[in-house]
N, C-alpha and C positions, 0 to 999 in steps of 0.2 A: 504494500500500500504506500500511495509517496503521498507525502506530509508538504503542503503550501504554507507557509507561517508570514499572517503580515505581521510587520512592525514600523514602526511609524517613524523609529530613526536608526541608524549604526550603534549601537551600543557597545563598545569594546570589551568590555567585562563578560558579554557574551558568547563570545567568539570561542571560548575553548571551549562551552556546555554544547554550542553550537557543533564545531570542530569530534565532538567527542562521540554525541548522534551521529556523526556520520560513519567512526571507527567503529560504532555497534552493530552495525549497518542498519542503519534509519534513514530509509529514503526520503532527505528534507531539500525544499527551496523555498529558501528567503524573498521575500518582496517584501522592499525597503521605501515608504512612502518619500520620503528624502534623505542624504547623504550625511547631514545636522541638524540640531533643529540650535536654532539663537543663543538657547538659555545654554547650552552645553559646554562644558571645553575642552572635550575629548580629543585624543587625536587619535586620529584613526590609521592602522596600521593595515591597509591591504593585504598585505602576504600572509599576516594570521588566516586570514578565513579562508579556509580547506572548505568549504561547502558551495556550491550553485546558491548564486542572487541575483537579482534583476535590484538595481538602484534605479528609483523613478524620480529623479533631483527635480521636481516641481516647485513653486515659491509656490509659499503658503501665507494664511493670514494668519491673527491670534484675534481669542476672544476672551476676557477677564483673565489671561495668564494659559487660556487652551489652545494649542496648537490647531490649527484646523485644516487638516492636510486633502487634497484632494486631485485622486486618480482614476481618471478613467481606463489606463493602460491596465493600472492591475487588476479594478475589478473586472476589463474585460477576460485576463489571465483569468482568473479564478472562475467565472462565469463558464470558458472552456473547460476547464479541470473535473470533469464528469465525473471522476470514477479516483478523484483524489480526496483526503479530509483537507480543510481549511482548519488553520488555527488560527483564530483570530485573534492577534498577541499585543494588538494595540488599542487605546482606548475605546468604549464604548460610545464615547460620543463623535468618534470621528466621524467626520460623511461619508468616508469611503465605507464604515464600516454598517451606519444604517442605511445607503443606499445596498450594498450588499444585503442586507435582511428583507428589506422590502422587495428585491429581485427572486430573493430564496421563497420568499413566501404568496409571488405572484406565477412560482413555478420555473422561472428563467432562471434559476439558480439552482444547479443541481446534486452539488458536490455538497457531504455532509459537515456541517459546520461545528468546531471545538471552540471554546470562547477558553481564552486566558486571562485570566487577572486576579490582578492583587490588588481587590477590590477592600477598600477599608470604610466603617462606617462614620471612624473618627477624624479622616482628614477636613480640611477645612470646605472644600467644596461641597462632601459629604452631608458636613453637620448642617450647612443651609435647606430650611425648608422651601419645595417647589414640587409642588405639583406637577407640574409639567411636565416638567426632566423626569420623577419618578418613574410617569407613565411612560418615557418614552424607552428609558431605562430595560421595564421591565417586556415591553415590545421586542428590545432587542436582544436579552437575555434568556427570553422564551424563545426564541427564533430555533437556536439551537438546539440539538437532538439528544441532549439530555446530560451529555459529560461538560464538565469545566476545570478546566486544569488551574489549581490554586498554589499559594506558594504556603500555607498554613492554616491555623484555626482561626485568626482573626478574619478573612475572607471567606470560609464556611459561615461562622456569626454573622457578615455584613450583609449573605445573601440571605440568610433569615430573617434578618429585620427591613430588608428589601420588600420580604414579602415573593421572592421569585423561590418557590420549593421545587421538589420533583428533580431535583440536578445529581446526578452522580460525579463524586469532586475526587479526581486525580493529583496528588502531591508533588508538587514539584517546588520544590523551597530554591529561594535563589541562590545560587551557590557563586562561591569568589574563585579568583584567578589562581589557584593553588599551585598550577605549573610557575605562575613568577611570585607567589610570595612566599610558600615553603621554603626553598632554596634560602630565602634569605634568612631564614629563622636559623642560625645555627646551634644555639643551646635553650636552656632553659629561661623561660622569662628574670631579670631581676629588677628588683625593687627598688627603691633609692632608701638611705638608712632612715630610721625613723626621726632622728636630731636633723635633718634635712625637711626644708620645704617639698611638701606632693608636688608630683607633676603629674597636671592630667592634659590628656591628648583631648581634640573636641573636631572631627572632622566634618564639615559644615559649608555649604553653599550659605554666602551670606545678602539674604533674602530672611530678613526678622520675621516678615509676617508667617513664613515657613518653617524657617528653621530655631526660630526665640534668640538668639545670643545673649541680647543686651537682658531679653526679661530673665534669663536664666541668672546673669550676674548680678542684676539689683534685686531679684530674690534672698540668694546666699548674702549677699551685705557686702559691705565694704572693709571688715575685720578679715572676713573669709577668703575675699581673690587680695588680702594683701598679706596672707600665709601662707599662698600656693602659687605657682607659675601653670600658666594654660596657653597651649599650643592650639591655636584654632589655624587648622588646613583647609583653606579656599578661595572663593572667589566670589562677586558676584556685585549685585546692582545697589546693596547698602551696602560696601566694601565703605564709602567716606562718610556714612553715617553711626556707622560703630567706629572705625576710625574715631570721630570725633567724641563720641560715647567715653573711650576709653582717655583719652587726652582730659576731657574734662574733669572728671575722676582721679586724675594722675595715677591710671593705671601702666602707665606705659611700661616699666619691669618687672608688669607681673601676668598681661595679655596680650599675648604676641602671635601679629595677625602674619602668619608663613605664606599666603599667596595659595595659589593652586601648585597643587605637588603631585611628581608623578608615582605610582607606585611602590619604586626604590626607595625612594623618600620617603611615603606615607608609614611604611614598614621601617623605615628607621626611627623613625617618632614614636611608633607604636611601642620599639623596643625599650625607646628611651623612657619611657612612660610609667606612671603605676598604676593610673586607671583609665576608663575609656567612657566619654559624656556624649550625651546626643538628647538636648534638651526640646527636641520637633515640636511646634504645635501641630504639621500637616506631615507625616511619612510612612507609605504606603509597606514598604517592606525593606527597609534599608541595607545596603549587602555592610556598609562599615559598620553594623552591629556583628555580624557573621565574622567579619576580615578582626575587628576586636576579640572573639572568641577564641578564635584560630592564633593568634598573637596571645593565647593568653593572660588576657586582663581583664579585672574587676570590670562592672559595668556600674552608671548611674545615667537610666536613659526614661525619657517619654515612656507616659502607657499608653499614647499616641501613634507609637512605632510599632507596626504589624507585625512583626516578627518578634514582639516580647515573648507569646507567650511561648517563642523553640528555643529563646537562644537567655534567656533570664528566670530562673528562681528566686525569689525574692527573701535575700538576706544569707542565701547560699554563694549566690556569684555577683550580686549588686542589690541594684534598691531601683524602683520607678517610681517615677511621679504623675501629679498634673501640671503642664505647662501652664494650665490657668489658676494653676493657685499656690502664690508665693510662700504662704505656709508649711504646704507639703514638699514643694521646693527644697527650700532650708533644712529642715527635717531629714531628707531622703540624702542630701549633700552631709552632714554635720553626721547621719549613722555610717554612712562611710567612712566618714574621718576615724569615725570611733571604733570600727572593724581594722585599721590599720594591721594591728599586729598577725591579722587572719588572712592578709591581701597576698600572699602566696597560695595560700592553699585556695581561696574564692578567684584566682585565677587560671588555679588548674582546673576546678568546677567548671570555668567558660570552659576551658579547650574540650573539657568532655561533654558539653553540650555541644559543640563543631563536631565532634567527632560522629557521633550519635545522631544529628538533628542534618548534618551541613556535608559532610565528607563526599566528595563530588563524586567519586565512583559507585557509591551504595546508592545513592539520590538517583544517580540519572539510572543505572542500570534497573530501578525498582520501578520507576518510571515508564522506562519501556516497553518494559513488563506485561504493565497495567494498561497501555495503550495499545498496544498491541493486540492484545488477548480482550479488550473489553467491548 
């Protein structure tokens, strides 16, 4: 059976899960609604990808922050594709992908449709009430023949308070670049000594209304980031208004904004680190919680982020919060602190949730498994 997967841009972190289906022999091809999309900074390495794709580099527009991609080349591909499944790996609201429902359901559309996502009920788009979109939501979620490939328990939950039942959900957790960042892990995590300042790594597109930075640090106080140093690795479109956040504050040697970093880099921080923060108000299944487990390290992340419930036990390998409530903030920040002396062993607990929940070879092979045969 050969596998059509759209997605909506190049994703590099992809490419070896990608790469890896096809050493199983999983008959896949990519259609890639564009090359990049804006908000991104990837760079894209051609020669990685071992697999058949059709790149359809169309300009697109945006709507409130949504890419709104639009192809008429690939849904004609997929329209031909008779006797192929479709995995639909890119947003539900793209037009390509509810003009493809509406073609599937007027019979022009023949090939059986797999919907992919990492659907959360708590991102910010999410938690707005609308009518409308629900309905339309749920049109195109029904479309499909009954399986959806999810990345955990947080997108099982978001399709039941959807209200869209009757779905058979295939696991497929996102897994990291294991080929380039194992390598670099040569021993065992260490710690910095306890008569030293924490260091916490904090990897982060810096977009506040997304990612929180600043509400995370005027949560913990101004005693707390002038006891610890924090590594924030990114980039993005409020880069000079935390800038300015942190100047104002005279935080400047104690957050320190590293830019966009590539891998090698990200992994040296990770090593350099004692714990791993990710304060999301909006994060659908984030792989730097995964790539943090895998490195190792204590976590203090969102209960915002889809993937809490594979890669965090609460008070085993870190602590969650609510991004919206400065309270529990402090609290979840400050019981960390207070676990120090436990922050070797609460970072072996992550690597054996990577190992157990993430490990790229059990995932995908169990995966194929199940699609396969289902």
């Amino acid at each position: 059976m050969k596998y059509l997967i759209l997605q909506n841009t190049i994703a590099p972190y992809r490419n070896s899960m990608f790469n890896k289906f096809v050493e199983m022999g999983l008959d896949i091809e990519l259609l890639y609604m564009c090359e990049r999309e804006k908000e991104r900074s990837w760079k894209i390495d051609y020669s990685t990808m071992k697999f058949p794709y059709i790149v359809d580099d169309r300009p697109y527009k945006a709507l409130h922050g949504i890419p709104l991609h639009w192809n008429p080349k690939l849904i004609r591909i997929m329209c031909k594709a008779k006797k192929a499944r479709i995995i639909m790996g890119s947003p539900w609201n793209s037009p390509d992908v509810i003009v493809a429902c509406i073609l599937k359901r007027m019979g022009m559309f023949k090939a059986e449709i797999i919907f992919w996502s990492e659907a959360n009920y708590l991102t910010n788009g999410s938690r707005e009430k609308n009518c409308f979109r629900d309905w339309i939501r749920r049109f195109v979620y029904n479309t499909g023949e009954g399986c959806v490939i999810v990345p955990g328990q947080m997108s099982i939950e978001t399709f039941n308070r959807w209200g869209i039942h009757g779905k058979r959900f295939i696991p497929l957790p996102n897994v990291i670049e294991e080929n380039k960042i194992c390598p670099l892990l040569k021993e065992e995590h260490r710690f910095t000594s306890s008569d030293e300042p924490p260091r916490f790594v904090m990897p982060v597109r810096l977009d506040e209304k997304i990612k929180g930075v600043m509400n995370f640090f005027k949560a913990i106080g101004e005693e707390n980031v002038l006891s610890a140093q924090f590594d924030v690795l990114g980039d993005g479109k409020d880069e000079a208004l935390i800038k300015q956040f942190i100047d104002e504050n005279h935080y400047e040697q104690h957050i320190h904004l590293r830019g966009f970093c590539s891998m090698e880099t990200v992994v040296g921080y990770y090593s350099n680190s004692d714990c791993f923060i990710l304060p999301s108000y909006s994060d659908p299944s984030p792989l730097s919680i995964v790539e943090a487990c895998c490195c190792g390290l204590p976590l203090l992340i969102s209960c915002r982020c889809g993937n809490h419930y594979e890669t965090l036990i609460e008070g085993e390998n870190g602590f969650s919060f609510d991004p919206d409530n400065t309270k529990q903030i402090k609290s979840a920040y400050e019981s960390l602190l207070t676990c120090r002396q436990n922050w070797v062993e609460m970072g072996r607990k992550s690597y054996q949730m990577f190992e157990v929940n993430f490990k790229q070879e059990t995932v995908l092979k169990r995966f194929v498994e199940i699609l396969e045969n289902k």
